[in-house]
N, CA, C and O atoms as CSV, one atom per row, in Angstrom:
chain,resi,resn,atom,element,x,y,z
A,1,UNK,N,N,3.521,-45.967,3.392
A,1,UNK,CA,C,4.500,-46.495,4.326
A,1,UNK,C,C,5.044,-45.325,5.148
A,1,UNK,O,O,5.457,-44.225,4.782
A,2,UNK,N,N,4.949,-45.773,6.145
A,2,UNK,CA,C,5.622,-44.606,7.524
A,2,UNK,C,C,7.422,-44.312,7.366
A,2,UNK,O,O,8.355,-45.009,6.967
A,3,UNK,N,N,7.342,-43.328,7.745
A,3,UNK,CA,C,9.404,-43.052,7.602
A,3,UNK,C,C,9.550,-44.415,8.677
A,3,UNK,O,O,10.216,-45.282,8.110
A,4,UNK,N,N,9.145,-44.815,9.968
A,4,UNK,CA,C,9.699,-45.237,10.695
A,4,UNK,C,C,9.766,-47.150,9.741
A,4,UNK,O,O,10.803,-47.802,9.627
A,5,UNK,N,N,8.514,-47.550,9.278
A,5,UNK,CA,C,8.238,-48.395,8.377
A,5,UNK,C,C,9.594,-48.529,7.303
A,5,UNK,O,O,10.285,-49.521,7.536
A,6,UNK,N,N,9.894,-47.968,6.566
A,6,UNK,CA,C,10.729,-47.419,5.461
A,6,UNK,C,C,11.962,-47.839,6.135
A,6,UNK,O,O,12.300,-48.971,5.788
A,7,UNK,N,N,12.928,-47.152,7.193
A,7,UNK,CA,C,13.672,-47.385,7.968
A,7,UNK,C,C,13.975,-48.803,8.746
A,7,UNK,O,O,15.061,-49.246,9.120
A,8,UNK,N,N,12.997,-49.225,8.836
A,8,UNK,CA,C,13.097,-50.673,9.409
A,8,UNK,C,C,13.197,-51.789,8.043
A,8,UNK,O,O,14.006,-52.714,8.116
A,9,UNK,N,N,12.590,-51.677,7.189
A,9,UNK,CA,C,12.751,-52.364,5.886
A,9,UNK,C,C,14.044,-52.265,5.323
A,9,UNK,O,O,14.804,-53.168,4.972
A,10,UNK,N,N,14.192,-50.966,5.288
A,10,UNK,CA,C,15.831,-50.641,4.974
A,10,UNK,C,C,17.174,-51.596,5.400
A,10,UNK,O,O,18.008,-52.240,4.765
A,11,UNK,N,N,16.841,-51.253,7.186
A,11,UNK,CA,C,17.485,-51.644,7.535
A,11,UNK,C,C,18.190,-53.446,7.442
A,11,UNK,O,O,19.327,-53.909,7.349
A,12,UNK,N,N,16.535,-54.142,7.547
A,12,UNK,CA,C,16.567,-55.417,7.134
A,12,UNK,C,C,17.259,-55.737,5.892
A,12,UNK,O,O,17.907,-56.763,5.686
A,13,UNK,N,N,17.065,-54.750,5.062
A,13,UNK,CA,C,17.476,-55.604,3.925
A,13,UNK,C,C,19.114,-55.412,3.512
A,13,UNK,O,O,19.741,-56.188,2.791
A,14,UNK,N,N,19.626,-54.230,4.129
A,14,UNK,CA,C,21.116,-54.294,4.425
A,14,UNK,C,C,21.349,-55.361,4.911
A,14,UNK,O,O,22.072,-56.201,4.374
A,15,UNK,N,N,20.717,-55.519,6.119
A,15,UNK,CA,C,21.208,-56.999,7.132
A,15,UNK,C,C,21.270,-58.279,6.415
A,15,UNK,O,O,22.244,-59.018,6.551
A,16,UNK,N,N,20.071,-58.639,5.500
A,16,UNK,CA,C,19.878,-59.447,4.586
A,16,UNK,C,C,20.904,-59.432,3.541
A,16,UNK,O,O,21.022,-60.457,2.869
A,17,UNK,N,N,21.634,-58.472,3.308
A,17,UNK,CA,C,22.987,-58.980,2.523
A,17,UNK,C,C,23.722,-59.170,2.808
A,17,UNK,O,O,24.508,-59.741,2.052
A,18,UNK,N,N,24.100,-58.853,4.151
A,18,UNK,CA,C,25.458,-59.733,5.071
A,18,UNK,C,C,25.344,-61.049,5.763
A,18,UNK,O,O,26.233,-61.852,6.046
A,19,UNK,N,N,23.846,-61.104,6.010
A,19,UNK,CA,C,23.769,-62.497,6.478
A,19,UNK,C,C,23.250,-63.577,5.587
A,19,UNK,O,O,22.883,-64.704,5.919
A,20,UNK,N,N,23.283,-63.036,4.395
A,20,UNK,CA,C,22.615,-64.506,3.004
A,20,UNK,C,C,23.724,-65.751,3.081
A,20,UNK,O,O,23.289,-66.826,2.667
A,21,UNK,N,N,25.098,-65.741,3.557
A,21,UNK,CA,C,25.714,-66.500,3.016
A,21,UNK,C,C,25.711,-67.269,4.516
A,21,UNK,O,O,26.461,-68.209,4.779
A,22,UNK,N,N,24.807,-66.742,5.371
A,22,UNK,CA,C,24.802,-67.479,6.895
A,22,UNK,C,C,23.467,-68.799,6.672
A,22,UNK,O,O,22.502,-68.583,5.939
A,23,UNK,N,N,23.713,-70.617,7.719
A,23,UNK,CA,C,22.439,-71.053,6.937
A,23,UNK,C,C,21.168,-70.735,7.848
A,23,UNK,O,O,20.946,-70.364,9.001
A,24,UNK,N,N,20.207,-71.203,6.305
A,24,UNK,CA,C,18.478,-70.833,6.484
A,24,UNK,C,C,18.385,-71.533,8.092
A,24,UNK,O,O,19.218,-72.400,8.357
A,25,UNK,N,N,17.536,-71.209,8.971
A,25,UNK,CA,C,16.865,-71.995,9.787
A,25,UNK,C,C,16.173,-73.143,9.939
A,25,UNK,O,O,14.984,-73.227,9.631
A,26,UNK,N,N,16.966,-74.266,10.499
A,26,UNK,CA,C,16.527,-75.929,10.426
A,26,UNK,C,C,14.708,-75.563,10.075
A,26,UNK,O,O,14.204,-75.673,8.958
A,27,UNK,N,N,14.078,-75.190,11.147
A,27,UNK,CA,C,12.769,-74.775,11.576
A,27,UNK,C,C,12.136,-74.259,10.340
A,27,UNK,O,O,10.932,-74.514,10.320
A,28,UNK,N,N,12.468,-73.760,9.536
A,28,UNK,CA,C,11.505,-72.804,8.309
A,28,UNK,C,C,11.227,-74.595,6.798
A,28,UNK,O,O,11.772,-75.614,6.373
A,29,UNK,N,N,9.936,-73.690,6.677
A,29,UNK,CA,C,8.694,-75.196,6.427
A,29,UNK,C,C,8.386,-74.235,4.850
A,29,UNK,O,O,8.234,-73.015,4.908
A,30,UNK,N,N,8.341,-74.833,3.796
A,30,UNK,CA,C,7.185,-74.418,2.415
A,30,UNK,C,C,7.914,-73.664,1.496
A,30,UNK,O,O,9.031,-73.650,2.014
A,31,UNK,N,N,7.987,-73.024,0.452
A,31,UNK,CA,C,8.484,-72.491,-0.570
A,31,UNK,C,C,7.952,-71.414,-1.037
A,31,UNK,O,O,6.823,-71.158,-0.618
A,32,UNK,N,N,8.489,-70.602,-1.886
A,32,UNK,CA,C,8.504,-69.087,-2.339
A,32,UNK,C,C,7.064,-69.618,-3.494
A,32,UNK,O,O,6.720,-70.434,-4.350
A,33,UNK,N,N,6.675,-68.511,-2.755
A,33,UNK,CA,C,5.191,-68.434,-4.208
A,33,UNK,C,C,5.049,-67.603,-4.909
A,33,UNK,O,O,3.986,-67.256,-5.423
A,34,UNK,N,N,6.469,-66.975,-5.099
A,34,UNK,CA,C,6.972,-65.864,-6.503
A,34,UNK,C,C,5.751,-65.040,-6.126
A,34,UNK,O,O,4.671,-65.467,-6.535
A,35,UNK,N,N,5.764,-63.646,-5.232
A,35,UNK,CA,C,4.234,-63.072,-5.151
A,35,UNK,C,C,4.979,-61.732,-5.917
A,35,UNK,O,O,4.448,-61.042,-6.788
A,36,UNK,N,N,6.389,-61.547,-5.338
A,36,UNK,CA,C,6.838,-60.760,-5.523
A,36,UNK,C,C,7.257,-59.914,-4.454
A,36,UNK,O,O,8.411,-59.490,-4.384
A,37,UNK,N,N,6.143,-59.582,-3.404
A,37,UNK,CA,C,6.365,-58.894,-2.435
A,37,UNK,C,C,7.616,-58.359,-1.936
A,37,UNK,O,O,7.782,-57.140,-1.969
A,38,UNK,N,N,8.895,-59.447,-1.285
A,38,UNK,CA,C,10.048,-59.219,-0.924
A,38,UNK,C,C,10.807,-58.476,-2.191
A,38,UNK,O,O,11.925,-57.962,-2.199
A,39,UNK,N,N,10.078,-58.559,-2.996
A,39,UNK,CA,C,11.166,-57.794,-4.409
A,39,UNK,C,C,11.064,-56.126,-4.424
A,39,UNK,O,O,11.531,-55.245,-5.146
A,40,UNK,N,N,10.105,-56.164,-3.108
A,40,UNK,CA,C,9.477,-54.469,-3.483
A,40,UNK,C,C,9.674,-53.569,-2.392
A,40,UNK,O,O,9.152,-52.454,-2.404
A,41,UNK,N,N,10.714,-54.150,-1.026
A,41,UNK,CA,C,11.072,-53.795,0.367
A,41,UNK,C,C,11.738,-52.300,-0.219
A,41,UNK,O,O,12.653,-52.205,-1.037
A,42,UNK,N,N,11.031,-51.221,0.420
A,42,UNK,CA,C,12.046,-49.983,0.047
A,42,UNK,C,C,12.239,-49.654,-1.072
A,42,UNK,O,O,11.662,-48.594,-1.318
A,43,UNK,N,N,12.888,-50.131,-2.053
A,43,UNK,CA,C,12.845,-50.158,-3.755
A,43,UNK,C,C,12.431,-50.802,-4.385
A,43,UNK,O,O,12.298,-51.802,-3.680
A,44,UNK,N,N,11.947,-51.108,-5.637
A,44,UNK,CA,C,11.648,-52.379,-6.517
A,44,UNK,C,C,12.942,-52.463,-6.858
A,44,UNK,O,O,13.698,-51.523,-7.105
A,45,UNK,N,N,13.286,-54.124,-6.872
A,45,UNK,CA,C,14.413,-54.767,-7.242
A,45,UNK,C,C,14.574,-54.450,-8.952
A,45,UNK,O,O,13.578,-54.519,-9.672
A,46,UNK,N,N,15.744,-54.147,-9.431
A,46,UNK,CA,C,15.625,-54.297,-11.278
A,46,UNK,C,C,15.644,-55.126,-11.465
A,46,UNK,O,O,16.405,-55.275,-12.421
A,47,UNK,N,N,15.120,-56.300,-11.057
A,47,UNK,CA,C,14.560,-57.744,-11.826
A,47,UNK,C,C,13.318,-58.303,-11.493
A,47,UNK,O,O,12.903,-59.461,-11.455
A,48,UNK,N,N,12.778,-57.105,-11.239
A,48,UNK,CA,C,11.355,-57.742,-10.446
A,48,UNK,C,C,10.688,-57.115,-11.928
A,48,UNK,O,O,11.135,-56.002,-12.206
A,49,UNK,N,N,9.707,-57.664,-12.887
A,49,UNK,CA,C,9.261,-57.057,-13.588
A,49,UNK,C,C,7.858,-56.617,-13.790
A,49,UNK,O,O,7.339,-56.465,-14.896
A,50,UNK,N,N,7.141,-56.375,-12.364
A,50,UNK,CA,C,5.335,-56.489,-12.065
A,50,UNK,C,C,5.458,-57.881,-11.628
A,50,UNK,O,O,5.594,-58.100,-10.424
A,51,UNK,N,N,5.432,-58.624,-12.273
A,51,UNK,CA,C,4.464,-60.329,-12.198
A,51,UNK,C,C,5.456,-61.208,-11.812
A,51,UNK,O,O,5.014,-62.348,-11.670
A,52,UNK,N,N,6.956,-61.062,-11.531
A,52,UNK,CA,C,7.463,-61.750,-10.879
A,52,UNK,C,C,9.190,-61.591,-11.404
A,52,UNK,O,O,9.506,-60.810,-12.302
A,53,UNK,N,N,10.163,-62.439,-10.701
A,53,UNK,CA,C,11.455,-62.179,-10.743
A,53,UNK,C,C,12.185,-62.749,-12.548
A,53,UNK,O,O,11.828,-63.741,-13.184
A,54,UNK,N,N,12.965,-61.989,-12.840
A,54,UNK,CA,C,12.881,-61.904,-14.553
A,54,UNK,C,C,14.137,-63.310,-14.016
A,54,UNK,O,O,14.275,-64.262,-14.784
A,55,UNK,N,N,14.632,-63.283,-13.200
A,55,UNK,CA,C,16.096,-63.592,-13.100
A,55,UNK,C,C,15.999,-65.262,-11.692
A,55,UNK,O,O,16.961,-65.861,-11.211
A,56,UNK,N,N,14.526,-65.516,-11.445
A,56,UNK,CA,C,14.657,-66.092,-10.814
A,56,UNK,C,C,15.667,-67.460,-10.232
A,56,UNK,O,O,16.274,-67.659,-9.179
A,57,UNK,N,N,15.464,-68.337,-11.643
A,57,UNK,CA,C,16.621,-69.037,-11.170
A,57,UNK,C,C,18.063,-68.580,-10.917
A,57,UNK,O,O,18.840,-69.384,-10.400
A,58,UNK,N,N,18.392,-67.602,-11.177
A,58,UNK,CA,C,19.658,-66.755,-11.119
A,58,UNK,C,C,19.573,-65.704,-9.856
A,58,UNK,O,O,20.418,-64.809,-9.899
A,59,UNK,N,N,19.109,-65.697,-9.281
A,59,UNK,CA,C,18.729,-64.888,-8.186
A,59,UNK,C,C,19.789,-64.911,-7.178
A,59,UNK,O,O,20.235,-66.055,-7.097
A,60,UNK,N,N,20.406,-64.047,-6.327
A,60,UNK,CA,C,21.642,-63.996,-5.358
A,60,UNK,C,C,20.965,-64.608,-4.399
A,60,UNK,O,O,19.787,-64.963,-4.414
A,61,UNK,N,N,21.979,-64.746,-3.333
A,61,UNK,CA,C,21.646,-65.636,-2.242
A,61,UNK,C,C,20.407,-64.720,-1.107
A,61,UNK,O,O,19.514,-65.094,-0.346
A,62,UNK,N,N,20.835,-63.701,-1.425
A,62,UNK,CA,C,19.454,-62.591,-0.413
A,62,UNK,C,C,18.231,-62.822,-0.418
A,62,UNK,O,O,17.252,-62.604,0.297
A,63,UNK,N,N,18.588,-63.524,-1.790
A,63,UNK,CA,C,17.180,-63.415,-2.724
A,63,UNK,C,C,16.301,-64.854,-2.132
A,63,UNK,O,O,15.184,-64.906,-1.619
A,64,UNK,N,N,17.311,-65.991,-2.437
A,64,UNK,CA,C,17.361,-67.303,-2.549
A,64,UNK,C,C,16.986,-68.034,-1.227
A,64,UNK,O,O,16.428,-69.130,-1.180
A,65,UNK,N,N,17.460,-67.096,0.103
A,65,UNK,CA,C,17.546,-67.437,1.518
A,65,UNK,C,C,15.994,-66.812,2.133
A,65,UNK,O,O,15.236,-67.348,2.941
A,66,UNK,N,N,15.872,-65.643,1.507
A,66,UNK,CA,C,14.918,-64.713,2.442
A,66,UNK,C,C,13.288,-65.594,2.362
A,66,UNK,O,O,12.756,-65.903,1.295
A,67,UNK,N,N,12.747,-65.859,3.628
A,67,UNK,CA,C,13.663,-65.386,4.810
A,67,UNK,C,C,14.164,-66.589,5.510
A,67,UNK,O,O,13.510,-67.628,5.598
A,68,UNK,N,N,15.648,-66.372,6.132
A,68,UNK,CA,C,16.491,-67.127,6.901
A,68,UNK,C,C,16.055,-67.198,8.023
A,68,UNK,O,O,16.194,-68.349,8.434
A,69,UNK,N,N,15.327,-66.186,9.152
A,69,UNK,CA,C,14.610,-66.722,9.881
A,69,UNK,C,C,13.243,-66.164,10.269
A,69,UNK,O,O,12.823,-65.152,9.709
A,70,UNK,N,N,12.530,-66.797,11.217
A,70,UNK,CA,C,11.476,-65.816,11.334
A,70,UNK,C,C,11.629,-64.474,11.726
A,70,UNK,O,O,10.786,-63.645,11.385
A,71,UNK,N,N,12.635,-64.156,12.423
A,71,UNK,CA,C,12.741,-62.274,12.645
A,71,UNK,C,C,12.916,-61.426,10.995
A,71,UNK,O,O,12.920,-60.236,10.680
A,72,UNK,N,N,13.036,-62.593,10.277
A,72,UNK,CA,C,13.766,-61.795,9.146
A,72,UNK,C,C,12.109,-61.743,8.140
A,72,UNK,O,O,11.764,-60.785,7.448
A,73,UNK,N,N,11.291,-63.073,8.335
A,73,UNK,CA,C,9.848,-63.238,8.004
A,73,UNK,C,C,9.085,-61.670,7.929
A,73,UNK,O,O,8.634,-61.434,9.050
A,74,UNK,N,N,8.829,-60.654,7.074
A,74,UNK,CA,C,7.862,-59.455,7.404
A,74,UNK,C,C,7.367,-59.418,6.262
A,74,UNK,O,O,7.148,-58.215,6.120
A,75,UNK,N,N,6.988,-60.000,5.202
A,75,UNK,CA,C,6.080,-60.173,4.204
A,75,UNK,C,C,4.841,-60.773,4.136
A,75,UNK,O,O,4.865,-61.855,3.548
A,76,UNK,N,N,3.776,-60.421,4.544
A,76,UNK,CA,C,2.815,-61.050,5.340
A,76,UNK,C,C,2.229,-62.245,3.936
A,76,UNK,O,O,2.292,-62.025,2.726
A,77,UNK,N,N,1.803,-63.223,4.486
A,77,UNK,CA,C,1.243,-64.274,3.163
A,77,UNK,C,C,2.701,-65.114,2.694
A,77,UNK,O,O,2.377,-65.805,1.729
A,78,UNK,N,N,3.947,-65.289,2.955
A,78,UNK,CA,C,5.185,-65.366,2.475
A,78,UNK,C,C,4.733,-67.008,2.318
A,78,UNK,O,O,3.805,-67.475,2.979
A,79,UNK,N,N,5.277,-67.559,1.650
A,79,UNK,CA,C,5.047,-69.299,1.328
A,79,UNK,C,C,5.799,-69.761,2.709
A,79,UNK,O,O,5.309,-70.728,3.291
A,80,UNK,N,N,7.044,-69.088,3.316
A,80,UNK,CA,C,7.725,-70.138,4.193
A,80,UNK,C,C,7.237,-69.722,5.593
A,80,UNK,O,O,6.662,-68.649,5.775
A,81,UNK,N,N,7.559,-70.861,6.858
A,81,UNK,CA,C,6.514,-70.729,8.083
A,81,UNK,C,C,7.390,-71.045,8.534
A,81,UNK,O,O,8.220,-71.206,7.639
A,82,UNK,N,N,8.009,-71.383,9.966
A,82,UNK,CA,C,8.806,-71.224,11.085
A,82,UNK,C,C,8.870,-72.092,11.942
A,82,UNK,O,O,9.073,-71.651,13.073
A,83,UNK,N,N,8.750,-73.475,11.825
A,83,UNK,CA,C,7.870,-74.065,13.219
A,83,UNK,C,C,6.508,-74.074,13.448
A,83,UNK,O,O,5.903,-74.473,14.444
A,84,UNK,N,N,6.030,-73.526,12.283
A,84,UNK,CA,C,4.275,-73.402,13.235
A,84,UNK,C,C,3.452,-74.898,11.791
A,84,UNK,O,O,2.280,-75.263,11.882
């Protein structure tokens, strides 16, 4: 991952904790397919344990929302779609 890569993930996922309690987008279609991916933006989450979230049903709203919209969408393969 590129510094500039790193930095932009970062940044999202700050953003992603101020805006979790804002709602999901009418437009977003399908469900989380536990890949894990979003658990691994910048840091691994301490509840991500390899194979998936230890804490899932308990999961914060960052967790629960992402992603809220498609700008927020950068996990390529993600279960949820946008309108399309």
């Amino acid at each position: 991952m590129t510094t500039t890569q790193a930095v932009k993930e970062m940044r999202l996922k700050v953003q992603r904790t101020f805006t979790a309690f804002l709602p999901v987008a009418e437009e977003r279609n399908g469900a989380c397919l536990r890949c894990g991916k979003c658990c691994q933006f910048v840091f691994r989450c301490p509840f991500y344990d390899g194979t998936g979230c230890t804490i899932y049903s308990l999961r914060p709203p960052q967790c629960r929302k992402y992603p809220r919209t498609k700008e927020e969408s950068i996990v390529p393969g993600c279960g949820f779609t946008f309108g399309e």
